[in-house]
N, C-alpha and C positions, 0 to 999 in steps of 0.2 A: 407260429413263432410269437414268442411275448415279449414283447418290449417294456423293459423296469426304466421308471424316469427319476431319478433322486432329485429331493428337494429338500433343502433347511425348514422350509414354514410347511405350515399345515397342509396335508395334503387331501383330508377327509372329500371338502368339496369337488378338488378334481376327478378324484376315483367314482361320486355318484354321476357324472357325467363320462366318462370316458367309455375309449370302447372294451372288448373285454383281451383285445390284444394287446392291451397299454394299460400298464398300474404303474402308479406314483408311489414312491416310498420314501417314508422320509427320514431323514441323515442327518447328523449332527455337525459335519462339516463340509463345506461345500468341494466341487474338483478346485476350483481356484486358490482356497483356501491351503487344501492339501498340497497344493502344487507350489505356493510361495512356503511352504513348512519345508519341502522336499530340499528346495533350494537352498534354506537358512541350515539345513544340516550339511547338505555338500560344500558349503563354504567353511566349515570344519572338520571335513571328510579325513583330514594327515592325523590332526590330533585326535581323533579317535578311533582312528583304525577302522573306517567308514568303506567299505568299495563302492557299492551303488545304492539309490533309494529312488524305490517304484512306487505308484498310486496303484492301490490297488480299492478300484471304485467298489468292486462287490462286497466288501468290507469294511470302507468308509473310512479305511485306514493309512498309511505307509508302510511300505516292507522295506527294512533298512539292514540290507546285508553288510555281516561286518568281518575282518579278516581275521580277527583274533581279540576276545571279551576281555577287557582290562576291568579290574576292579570296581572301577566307576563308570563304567558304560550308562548303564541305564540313569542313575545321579545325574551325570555331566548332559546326557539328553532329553534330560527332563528339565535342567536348565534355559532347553535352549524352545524344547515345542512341549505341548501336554502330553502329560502320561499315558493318557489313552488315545493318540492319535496313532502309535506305529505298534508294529510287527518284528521282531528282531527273529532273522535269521544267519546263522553261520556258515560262509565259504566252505563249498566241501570241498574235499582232496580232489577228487570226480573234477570241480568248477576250477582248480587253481591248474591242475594237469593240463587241463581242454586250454586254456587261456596262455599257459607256457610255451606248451607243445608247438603252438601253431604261430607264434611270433617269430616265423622267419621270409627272410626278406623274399620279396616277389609273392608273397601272399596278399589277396583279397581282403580290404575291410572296409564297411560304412562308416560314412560320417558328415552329417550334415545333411542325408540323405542320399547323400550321391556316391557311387562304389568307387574307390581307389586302388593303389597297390602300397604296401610298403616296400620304402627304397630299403634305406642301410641306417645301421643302428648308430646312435650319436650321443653324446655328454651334455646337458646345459647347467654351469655350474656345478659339474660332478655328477648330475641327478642322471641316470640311463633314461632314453627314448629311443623314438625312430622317426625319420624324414619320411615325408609323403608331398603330393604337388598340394598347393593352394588353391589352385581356382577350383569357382563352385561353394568353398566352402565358408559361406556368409557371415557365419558366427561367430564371435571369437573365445565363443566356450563351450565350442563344440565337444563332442565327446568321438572315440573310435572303438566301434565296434567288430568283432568277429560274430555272425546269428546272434544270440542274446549275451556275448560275453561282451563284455566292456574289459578292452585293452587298454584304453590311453586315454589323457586329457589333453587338451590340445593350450599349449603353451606358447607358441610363435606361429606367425605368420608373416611371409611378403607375398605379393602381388604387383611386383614395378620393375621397371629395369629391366636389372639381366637376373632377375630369381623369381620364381613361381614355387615355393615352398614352402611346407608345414612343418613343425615338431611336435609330435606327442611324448608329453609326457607318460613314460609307463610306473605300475606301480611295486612292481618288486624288482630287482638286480638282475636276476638270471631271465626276464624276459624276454629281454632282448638278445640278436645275436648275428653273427657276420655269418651264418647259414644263406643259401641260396634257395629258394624253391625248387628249380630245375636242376638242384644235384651241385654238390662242393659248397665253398664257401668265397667269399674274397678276402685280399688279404690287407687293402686300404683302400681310404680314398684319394684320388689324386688325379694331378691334370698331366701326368705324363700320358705320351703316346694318345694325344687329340691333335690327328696329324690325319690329312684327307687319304683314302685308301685303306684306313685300319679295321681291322676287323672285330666287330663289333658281335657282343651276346646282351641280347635286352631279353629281361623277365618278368612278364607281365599276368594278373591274375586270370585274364579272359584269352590272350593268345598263347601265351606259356610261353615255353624259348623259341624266341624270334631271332635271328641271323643277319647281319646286312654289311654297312663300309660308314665308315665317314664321308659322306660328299660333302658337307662344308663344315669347318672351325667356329665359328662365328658369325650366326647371323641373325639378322632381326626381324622378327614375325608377328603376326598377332593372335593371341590365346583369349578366347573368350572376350575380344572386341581392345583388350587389354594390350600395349604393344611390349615385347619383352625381346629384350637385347642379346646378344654373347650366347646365344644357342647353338648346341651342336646337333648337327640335318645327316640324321644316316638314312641309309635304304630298307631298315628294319620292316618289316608289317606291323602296325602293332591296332586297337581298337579300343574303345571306350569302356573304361573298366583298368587298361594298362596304366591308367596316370599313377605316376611317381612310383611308377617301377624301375628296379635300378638296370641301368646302361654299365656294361662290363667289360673290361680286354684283359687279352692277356698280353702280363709283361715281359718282356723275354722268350716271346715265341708262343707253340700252344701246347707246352711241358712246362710251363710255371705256372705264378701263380695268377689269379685273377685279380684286378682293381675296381672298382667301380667309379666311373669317371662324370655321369650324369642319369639323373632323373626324367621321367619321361611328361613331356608338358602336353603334346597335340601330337594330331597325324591330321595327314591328306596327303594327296594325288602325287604330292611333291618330298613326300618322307616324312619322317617322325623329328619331332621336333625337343630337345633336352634341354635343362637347365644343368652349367656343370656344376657338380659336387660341390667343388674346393669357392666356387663362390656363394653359395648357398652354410657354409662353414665359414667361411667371413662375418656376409650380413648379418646371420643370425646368432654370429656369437656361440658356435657350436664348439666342442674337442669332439676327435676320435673316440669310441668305444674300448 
C-alpha cells in the first residue's frame, strides 16, 4: 500500500528521503484551507441552491452539490472562494428520491456521530422538519444524515428540564411526513391519553415496533448524567439507536387513529424513558406538520 502525503511547500526533499511506500505531493491548498472554504459556502447554502460540500483531498478540490444551477452559480461562488478550488456537481433524481423516500418517522439517521431515530415531522416558522432526542449531540451545527444522504440541518436544540430534543431542518417540503416505519401513520401530536395502563406502540430504528403500558405520567430521571423532568416510563423494550423514536397510542381504541405522544430519551432495567411531544412543541417553538 502507498501512502500519498499532500503538502503546500515543496516536497522534492521529502520524497529523496522517504520510503518508497510514502510519496509526498504537493497541492496548492491545504485540508484546512479547503475545509474553512467548505464552511464559507455552507453558510450561503439557501441562496444558492447549495445541498452539500465535500473535501475531496485527491483532487485538492471541493465537490459542491447543488439542487438546481441558477444563472449565477458559478459568478456568486467565485465571489465567495477561487475559482479553481471546487467541483460542481448536480442532485440526481437517483439522490433526491433515496433522500425522500426514507424520511419517515421511526427511521434511522447519523448525526453528530451517534445513530438516532426520527420522531414526527414539525414546522419552525413555517420551514418543515422533524424532531429527534438531543443528547449526545454536541454540536450545534450538526448535520443528519441517512448513509451518504444529508437530510437535515440541525436548527434547535434542549437538553434541560423536562425536553431532550432536536429539530432538523429539512430541505424540500415533501420530505418530511406523519408516515410510521412500522406500517400507517399518526394523526397528531398530543398529550391526551398519558394515563398509567395505556397502551403504548414505540418505533424505533434498531428494535422496530416495540409494545408496552404507561407505568408512570411523569417522572424524573437522568439522561446522560443530565436530569430531565415530566417523562413518560413505559414497559417498552427499546435500545440504543431508538433515541427520539416516536412513542404512539391509539385514540379511541385500537380501530382509530394513532397519536404520537412522546419521544424516546433512555432505557434500563426500569423501562424506557420519553420526553412528551406537546412539551417539546412548546419549548422549542414548534407547529404541527
Amino acid at each position: 500500500m502507498i501512502f500519498f502525503i499532500l503538502l503546500t511547500h515543496n516536497v522534492s526533499e521529502y520524497n529523496k528521503s522517504c520510503t518508497n511506500d510514502v510519496i509526498y505531493e504537493k497541492v496548492k491548498y491545504s485540508h484546512v484551507y479547503l475545509i474553512e472554504q467548505s464552511k464559507l459556502v455552507m453558510e450561503h447554502c439557501e441562496e444558492l441552491n447549495v445541498e452539500s460540500v465535500a473535501v475531496l483531498d485527491s483532487k485538492n478540490k471541493l465537490v459542491i452539490k447543488y439542487i438546481e444551477e441558477g444563472k449565477n452559480l458559478e459568478k456568486e461562488l467565485n465571489k465567495l472562494i477561487p475559482n479553481d478550488i471546487y467541483i460542481l456537481s448536480e442532485i440526481t433524481d437517483t439522490e433526491r428520491y433515496v433522500s425522500q423516500s426514507t424520511l419517515v418517522n421511526g427511521t434511522g439517521f447519523v448525526s453528530d456521530g451517534g445513530g438516532y431515530t426520527i420522531g414526527f415531522a414539525a414546522r419552525l416558522n413555517g420551514e418543515p422538519g422533524f424532531v429527534s432526542s438531543a443528547h449526545g449531540v454536541d454540536s450545534d451545527s450538526a448535520n443528519a444524515y441517512i448513509g451518504i444522504n444529508k437530510i437535515g440541518d440541525l436548527r434547535l436544540k434542549q437538553f434541560l428540564n423536562d425536553v431532550d430534543a432536536s429539530f432538523y431542518l429539512v430541505h424540500w417540503n415533501d420530505d418530511v411526513s406523519k408516515l410510521l416505519s412500522n406500517g400507517g401513520s399518526y394523526h397528531a401530536v398530543s398529550s391526551s391519553f398519558i394515563v398509567e395502563g395505556q397502551y403504548v406502540i414505540q418505533h424505533g430504528a434498531k428494535t422496530g415496533k416495540a409494545t408496552g403500558y404507561i407505568t408512570y405520567t411523569s417522572q424524573a430521571g437522568y439522561i446522560d448524567d443530565t436530569l430531565i423532568t415530566d417523562m413518560i416510563i413505559t414497559s417498552a423494550d427499546t435500545q440504543e439507536g431508538d433515541s427520539g423514536g416516536p412513542l404512539t397510542c391509539y385514540v379511541g381504541g385500537t380501530t382509530a387513529y394513532n397519536n404520537v405522544i412522546g419521544i424516546l430519551n433512555g432505557s434500563n432495567s426500569g423501562g424506557s424513558a420519553y420526553t412528551k411531544a406537546t412539551n417539546i412543541m412548546i419549548k422549542l417553538g414548534l407547529t404541527e406538520y
